[in-house]
C-alpha positions as CSV (number, residue, x, y, z in Angstrom):
1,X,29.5,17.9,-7.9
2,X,29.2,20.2,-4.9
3,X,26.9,19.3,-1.7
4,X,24.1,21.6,-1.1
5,X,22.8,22.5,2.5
6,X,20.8,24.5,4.2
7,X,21.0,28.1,5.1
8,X,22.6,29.7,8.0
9,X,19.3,30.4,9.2
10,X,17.6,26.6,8.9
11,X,17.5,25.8,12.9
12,X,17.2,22.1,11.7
13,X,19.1,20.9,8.6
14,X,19.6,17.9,6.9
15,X,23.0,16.0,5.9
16,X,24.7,17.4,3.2
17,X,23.3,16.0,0.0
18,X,24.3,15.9,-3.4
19,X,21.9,15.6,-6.3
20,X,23.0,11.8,-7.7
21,X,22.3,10.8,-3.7
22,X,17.8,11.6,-3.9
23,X,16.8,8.7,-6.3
24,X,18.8,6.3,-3.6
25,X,17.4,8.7,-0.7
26,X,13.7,8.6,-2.5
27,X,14.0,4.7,-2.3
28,X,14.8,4.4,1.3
29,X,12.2,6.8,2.6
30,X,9.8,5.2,0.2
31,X,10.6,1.9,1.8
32,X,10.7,3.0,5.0
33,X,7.3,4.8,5.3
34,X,5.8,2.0,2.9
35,X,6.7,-0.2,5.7
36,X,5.7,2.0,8.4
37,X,2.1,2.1,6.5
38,X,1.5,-1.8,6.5
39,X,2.1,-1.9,9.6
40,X,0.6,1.2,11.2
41,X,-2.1,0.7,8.7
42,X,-2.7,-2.5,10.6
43,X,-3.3,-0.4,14.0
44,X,-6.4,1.4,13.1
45,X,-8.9,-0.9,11.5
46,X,-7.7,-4.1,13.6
47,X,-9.5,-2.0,16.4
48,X,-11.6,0.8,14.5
49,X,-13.8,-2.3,13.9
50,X,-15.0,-2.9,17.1
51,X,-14.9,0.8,18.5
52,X,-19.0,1.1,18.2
53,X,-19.8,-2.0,20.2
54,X,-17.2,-1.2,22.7
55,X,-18.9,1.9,23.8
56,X,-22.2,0.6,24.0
57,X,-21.0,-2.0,26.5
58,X,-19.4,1.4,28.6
59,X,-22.3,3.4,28.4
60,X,-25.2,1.1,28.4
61,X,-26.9,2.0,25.3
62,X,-26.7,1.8,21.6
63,X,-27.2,5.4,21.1
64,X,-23.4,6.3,22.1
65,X,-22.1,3.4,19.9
66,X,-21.3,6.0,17.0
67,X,-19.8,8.5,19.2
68,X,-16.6,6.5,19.6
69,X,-15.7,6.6,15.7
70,X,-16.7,10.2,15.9
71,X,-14.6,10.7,18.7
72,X,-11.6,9.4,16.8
73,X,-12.9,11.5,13.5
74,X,-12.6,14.5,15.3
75,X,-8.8,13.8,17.0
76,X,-7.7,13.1,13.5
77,X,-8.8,16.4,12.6
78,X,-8.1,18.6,15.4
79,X,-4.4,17.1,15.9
80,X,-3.8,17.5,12.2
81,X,-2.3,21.4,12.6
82,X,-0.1,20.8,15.5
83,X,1.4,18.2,13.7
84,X,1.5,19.7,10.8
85,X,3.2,22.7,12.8
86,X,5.7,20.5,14.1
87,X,6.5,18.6,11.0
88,X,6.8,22.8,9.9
89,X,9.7,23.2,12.3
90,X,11.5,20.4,12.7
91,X,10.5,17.9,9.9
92,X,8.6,14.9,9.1
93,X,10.1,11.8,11.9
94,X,9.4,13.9,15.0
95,X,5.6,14.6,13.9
96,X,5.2,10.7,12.7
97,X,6.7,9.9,16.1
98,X,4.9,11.9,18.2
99,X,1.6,11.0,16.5
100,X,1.9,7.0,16.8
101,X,3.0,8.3,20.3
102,X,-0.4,9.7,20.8
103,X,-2.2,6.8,19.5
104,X,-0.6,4.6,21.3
105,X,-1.3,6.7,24.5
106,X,-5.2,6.9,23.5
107,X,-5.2,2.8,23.0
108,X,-4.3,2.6,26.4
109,X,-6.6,5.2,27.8
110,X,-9.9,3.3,25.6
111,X,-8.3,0.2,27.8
112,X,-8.4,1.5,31.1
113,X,-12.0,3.5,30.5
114,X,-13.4,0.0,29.1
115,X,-11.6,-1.8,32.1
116,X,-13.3,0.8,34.7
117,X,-16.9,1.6,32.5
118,X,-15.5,5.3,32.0
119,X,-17.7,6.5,28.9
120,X,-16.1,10.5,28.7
121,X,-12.9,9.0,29.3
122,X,-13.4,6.5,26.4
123,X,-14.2,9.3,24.3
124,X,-10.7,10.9,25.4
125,X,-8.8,7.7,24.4
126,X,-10.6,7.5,21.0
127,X,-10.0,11.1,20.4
128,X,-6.0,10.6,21.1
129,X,-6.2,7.1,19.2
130,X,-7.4,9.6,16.0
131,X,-3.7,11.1,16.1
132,X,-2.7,7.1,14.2
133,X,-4.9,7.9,11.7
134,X,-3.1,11.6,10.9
135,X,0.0,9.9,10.8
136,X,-0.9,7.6,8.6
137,X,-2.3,10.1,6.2
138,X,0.4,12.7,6.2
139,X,2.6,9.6,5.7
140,X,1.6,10.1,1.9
141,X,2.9,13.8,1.9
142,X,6.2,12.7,3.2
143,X,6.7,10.1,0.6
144,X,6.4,12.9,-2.2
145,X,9.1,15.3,0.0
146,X,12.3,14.4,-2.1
147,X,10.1,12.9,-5.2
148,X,11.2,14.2,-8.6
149,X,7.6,16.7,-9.5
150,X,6.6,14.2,-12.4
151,X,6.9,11.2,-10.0
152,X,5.1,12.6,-7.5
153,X,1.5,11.6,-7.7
154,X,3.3,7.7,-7.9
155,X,5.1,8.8,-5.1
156,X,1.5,9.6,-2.9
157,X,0.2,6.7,-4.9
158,X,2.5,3.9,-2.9
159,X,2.1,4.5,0.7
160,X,-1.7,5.0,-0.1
161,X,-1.1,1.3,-1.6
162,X,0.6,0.3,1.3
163,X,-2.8,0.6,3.2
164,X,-4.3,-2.1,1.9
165,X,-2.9,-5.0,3.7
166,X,-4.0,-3.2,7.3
167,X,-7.6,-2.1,5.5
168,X,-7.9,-5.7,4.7
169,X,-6.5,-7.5,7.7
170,X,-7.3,-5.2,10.1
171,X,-11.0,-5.9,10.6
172,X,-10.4,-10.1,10.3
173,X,-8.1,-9.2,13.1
174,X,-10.4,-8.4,15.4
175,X,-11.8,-11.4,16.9
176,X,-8.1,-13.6,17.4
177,X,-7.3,-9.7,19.0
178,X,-9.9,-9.6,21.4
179,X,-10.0,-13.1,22.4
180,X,-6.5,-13.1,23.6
181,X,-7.4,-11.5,26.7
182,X,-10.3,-13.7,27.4
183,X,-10.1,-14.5,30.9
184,X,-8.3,-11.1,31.8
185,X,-9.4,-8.1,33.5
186,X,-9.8,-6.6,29.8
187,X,-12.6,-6.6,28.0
188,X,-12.6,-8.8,24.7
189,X,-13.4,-5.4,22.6
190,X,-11.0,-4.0,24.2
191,X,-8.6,-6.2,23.5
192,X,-7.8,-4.9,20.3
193,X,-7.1,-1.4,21.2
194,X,-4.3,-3.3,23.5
195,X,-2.3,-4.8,20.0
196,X,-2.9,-1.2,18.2
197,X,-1.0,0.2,20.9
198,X,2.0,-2.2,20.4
199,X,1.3,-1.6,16.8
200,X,1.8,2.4,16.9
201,X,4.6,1.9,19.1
202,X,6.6,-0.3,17.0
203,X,5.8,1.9,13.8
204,X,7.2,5.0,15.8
205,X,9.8,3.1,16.2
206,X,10.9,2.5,12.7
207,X,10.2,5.6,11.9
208,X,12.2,7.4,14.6
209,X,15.5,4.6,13.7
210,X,15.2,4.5,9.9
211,X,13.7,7.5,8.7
212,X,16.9,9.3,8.1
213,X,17.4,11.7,6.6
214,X,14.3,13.3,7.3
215,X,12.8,14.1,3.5
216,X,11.2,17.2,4.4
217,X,14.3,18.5,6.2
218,X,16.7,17.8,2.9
219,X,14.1,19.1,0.3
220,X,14.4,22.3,2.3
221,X,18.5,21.9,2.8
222,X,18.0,21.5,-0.9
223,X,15.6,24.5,-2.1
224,X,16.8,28.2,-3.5
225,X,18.0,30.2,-0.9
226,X,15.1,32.6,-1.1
227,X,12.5,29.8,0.0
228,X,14.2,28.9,2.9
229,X,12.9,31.8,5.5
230,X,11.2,30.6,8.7
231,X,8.3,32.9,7.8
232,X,7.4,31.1,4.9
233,X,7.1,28.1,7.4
234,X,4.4,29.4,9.4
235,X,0.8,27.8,9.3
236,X,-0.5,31.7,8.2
237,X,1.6,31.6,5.4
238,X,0.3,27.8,4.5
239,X,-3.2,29.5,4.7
240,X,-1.9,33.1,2.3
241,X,-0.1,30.0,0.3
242,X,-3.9,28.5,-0.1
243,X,-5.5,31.8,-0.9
244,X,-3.0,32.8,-3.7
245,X,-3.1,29.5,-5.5
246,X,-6.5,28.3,-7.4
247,X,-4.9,24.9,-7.9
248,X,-3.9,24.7,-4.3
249,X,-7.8,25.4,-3.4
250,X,-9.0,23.0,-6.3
251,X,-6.9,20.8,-4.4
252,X,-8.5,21.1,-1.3
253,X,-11.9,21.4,-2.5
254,X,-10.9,17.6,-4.2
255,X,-9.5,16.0,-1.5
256,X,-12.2,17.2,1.1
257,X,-15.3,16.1,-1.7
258,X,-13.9,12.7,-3.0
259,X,-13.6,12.0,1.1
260,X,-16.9,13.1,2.0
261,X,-18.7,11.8,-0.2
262,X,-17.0,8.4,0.0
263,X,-17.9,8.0,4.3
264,X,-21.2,9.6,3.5
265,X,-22.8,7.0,1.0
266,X,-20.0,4.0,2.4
267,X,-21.4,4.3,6.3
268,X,-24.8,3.6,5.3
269,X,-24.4,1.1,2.8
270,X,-24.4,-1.8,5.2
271,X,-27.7,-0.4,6.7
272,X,-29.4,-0.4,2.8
273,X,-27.8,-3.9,2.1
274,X,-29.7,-5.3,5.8
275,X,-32.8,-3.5,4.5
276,X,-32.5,-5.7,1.3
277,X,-31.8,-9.2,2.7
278,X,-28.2,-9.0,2.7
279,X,-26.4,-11.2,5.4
280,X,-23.4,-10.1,7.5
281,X,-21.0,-12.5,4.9
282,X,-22.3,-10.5,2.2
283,X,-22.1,-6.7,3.8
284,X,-18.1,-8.2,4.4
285,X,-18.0,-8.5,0.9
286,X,-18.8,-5.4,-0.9
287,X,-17.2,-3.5,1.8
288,X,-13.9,-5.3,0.8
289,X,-14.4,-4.6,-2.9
290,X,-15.0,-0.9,-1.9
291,X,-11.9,-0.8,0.4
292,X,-10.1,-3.0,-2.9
293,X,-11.1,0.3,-5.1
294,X,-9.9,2.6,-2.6
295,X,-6.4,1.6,-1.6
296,X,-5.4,-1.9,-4.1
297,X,-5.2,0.3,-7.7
298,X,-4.0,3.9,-6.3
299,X,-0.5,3.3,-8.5
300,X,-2.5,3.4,-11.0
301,X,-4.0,6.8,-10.2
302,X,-0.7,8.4,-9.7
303,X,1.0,6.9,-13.0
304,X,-1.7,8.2,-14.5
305,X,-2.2,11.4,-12.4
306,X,1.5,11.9,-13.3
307,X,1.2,11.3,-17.0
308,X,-1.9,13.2,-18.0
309,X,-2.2,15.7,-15.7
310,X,-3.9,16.6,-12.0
311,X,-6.9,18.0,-13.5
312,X,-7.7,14.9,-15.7
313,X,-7.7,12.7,-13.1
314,X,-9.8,15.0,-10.9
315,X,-12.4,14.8,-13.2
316,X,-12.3,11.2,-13.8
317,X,-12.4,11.1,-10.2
318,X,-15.8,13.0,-10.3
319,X,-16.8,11.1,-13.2
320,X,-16.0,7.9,-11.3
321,X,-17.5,9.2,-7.8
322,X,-20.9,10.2,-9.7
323,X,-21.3,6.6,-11.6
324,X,-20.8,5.0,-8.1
325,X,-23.2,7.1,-6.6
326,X,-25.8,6.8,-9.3
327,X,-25.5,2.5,-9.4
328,X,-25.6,2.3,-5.4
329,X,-28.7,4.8,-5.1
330,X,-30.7,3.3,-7.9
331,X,-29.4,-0.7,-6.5
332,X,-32.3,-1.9,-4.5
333,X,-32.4,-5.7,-3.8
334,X,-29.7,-6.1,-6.5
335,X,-26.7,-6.6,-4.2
336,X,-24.2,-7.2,-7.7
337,X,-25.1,-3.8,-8.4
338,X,-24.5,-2.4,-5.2
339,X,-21.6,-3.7,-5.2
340,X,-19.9,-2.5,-8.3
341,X,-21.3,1.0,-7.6
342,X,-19.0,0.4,-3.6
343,X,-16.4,-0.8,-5.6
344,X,-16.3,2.2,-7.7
345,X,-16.9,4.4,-5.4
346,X,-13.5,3.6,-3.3
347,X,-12.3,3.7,-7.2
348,X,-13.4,7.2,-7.4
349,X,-12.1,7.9,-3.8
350,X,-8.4,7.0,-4.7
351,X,-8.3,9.0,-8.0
352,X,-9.6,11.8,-6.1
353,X,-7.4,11.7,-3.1
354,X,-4.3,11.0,-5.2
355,X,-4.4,13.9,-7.8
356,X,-5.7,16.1,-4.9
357,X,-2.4,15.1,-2.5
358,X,-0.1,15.6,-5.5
359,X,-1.9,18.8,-7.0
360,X,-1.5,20.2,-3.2
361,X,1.7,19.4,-2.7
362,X,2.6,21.0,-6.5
363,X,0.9,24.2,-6.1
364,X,2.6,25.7,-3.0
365,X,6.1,26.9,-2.0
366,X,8.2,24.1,-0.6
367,X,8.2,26.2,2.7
368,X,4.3,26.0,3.4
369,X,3.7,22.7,1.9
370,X,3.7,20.6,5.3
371,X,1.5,23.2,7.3
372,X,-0.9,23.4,4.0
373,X,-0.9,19.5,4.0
374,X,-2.2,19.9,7.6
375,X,-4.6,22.0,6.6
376,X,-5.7,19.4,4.1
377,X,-6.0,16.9,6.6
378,X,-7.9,19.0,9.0
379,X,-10.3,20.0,6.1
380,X,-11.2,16.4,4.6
381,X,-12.0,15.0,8.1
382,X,-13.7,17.9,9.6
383,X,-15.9,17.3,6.0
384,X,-16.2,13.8,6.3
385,X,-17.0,14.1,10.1
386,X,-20.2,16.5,9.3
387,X,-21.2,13.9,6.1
388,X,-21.2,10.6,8.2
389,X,-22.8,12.6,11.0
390,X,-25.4,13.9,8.0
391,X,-25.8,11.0,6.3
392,X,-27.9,8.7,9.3
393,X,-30.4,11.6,9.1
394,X,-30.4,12.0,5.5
395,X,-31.3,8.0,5.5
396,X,-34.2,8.0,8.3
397,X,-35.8,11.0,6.6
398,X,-35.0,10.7,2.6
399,X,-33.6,7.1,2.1
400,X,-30.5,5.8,0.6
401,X,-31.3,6.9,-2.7
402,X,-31.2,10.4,-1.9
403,X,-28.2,9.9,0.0
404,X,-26.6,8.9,-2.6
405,X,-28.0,12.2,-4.6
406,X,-26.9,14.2,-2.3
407,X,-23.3,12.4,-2.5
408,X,-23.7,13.2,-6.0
409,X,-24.5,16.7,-6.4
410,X,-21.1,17.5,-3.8
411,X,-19.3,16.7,-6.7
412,X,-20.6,19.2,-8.8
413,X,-19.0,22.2,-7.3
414,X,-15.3,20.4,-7.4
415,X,-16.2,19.7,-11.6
416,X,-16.9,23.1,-11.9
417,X,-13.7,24.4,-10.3
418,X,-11.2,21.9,-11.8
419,X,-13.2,23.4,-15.9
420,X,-13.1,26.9,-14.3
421,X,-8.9,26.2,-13.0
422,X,-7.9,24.6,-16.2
423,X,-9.5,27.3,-18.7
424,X,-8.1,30.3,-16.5
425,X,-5.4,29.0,-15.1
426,X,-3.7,26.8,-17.8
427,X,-0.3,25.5,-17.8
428,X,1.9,23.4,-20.4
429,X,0.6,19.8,-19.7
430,X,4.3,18.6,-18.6
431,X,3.8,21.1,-15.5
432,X,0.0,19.6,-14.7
433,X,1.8,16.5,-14.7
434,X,3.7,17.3,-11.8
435,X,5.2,20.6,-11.9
């Protein structure tokens, strides 16, 4: 059994790898980034949580206090090419690293603007603090690099698993976090934004030490000569890559719906449950049952995204998505109700996200795929940016049942597509399973 490498003209190759070596290489880098997504998972919410009252107490007045979770939206988006491009050219550790890097440098920048009431420079912080967020989604992608095609989804499905423990801990870490500096120069909200820094460094770390070989560098060391051209690299040809492919856009269109409508009913569910005599015990509650849906039962979304197709499981993730939306509009006082429909709703989310990652990831040359995945990123939270900033107004003006509508009705256009893709576009169902 001969070792394959990578072309002459690779500028950065992976060992030399023989086929028996990937299922023990898929393990490790499995392990590795499932690790690396508990505990950089950890980073975000353990601060995230607190981000809104923190800038009200630096600029004086509740109306900023949604600017600083915009601010970190809009990072994770608008950093999501350039990594992309540099996990493009010289594979998937030195854009992890360099992300947790960032995040680690915008924690300490929301520090010193909290320590110094510096509200624009606050927004700076949170905006680099966003780049944690993009490495911890495209940490999904590079678990499916070396991933046999009809293991894929299960691939994705993991490191999305892997999230739970920070989605969970995260937030009940906030307080111990902040009042650890009690008696400092630092403010207690602030506080936490000082352990997400360690946080993101130490998961650079482990990432930079153990995430060798890089997986995207030996899938491409390990893909026909012909795809291994620097052109076929480039974030154009990620876009022409897009444009050629109808699953590839189905794809995108799922990934950037299931999202959006996820943050746009889930960000204003709290504000319906206060208008209906919930307490803050019982908001905590159905917001972990939605974030339980969401990240807690995504293995079974990709086993099942990998044995009955992509397109199935998009539409059960519209079917789920509209059921949620339809229990939580229609909920009223009935706080069981909206419960199962948050619950559901994170359900929906996962099945959507899932199929959508693996779908993307199937239906583009192995060149493009991490500068289409950074599109994919850049797409989903630029949407979900526009729908959490759309759904307060859609709430004063309409209510939260026609929020919920609305939430409804986005899926509509993704239905369509995946009916239109499958009719088409068919393929033998082995290949929609992960081909």
């Amino acid at each position: 059994m001969c070792a394959v490498k990578a072309s002459p003209g690779t500028e950065r190759t992976a060992p030399p790898v023989v086929a028996a070596d990937l299922p023990r290489l898929q393990r490790r880098t499995s392990a590795v980034l499932i690790a690396a997504q508990m505990l950089g998972g950890l980073g975000v919410p353990i601060s995230i949580a607190l981000a809104p009252v923190l800038a009200t107490e630096v600029s004086g007045t509740e109306a900023m206090s949604g600017f600083a979770s915009t601010a970190s939206v809009i990072g994770t988006a608008l950093l999501s090419l350039p990594l992309a491009a540099l996990m493009t050219a010289r594979g998937r550790r030195p854009g992890l690293v360099l992300a947790y890097a960032i995040g680690a440098a915008g924690a300490a920048l929301v520090v010193l603007a909290a320590t110094i009431r510096n509200f624009p420079l606050l927004l700076v912080g949170m905006a680099a603090f966003g780049a944690a967020s993009s490495a911890n989604l495209q940490a999904r992608f590079a678990a499916a690099d070396l991933a046999a095609p009809d293991r894929r989804a299960r691939a994705i499905s993991v490191v999305v698993w892997a999230s739970t423990i920070g989605a969970v801990l995260g937030p009940n870490l906030s307080a111990p976090a902040g009042h650890s500096f009690a008696g400092t120069s630092i403010p207690e909200t602030a506080g936490p934004f000082v352990w997400a820094g360690v946080v993101f460094v130490l998961t650079g770390t482990l990432i930079g030490v153990l995430l060798r070989p890089d997986p995207l560098l030996t899938a491409r060391a390990l893909a026909a000569p012909g795809e291994q051209t620097r052109a076929g690299r480039s974030l154009r040809a990620g876009f022409t890559a897009v444009r050629e492919s109808p699953r590839a856009r189905l794809a995108l269109l799922t990934v950037a719906v299931s999202h959006t409508t996820m943050v746009s009913i889930m960000v204003m569910t709290p504000v319906d449950l206060g208008h209906h005599g919930a307490d803050l015990e019982l908001v905590g509650l159905v917001i972990s049952g939605h974030i339980a849906g969401m990240f807690a039962f995504s293995p079974v979304m990709g086993w099942l995204a990998d044995r009955i197709g992509r397109l199935s499981v998009i539409g059960l993730a519209a079917g789920l998505l509209s059921v949620a939306a339809l229990l939580a509009g229609t909920a009223g006082p009935s706080h069981a109700q909206s419960a199962l429909g948050l619950f559901l709703l994170g359900l929906g989310w996962s099945a959507g996200m899932v199929s959508g990652s693996a779908l993307l990831t199937d239906s583009v040359p192995q060149p493009a795929r991490a500068a289409v995945q950074g599109l994919s990123d850049l797409t989903m939270n630029a949407a979900a940016g526009l729908g959490g900033a759309a759904a307060g107004l859609v709430m004063a003006r309409a209510g939260y049942g026609w929020l919920n509508a609305i939430g409804a009705a986005l899926l509509l256009p993704m239905a369509a597509l995946a009916l239109f893709t499958a009719r088409r576009h068919p393929v033998p169902a082995q290949a929609d399973a992960g081909a």
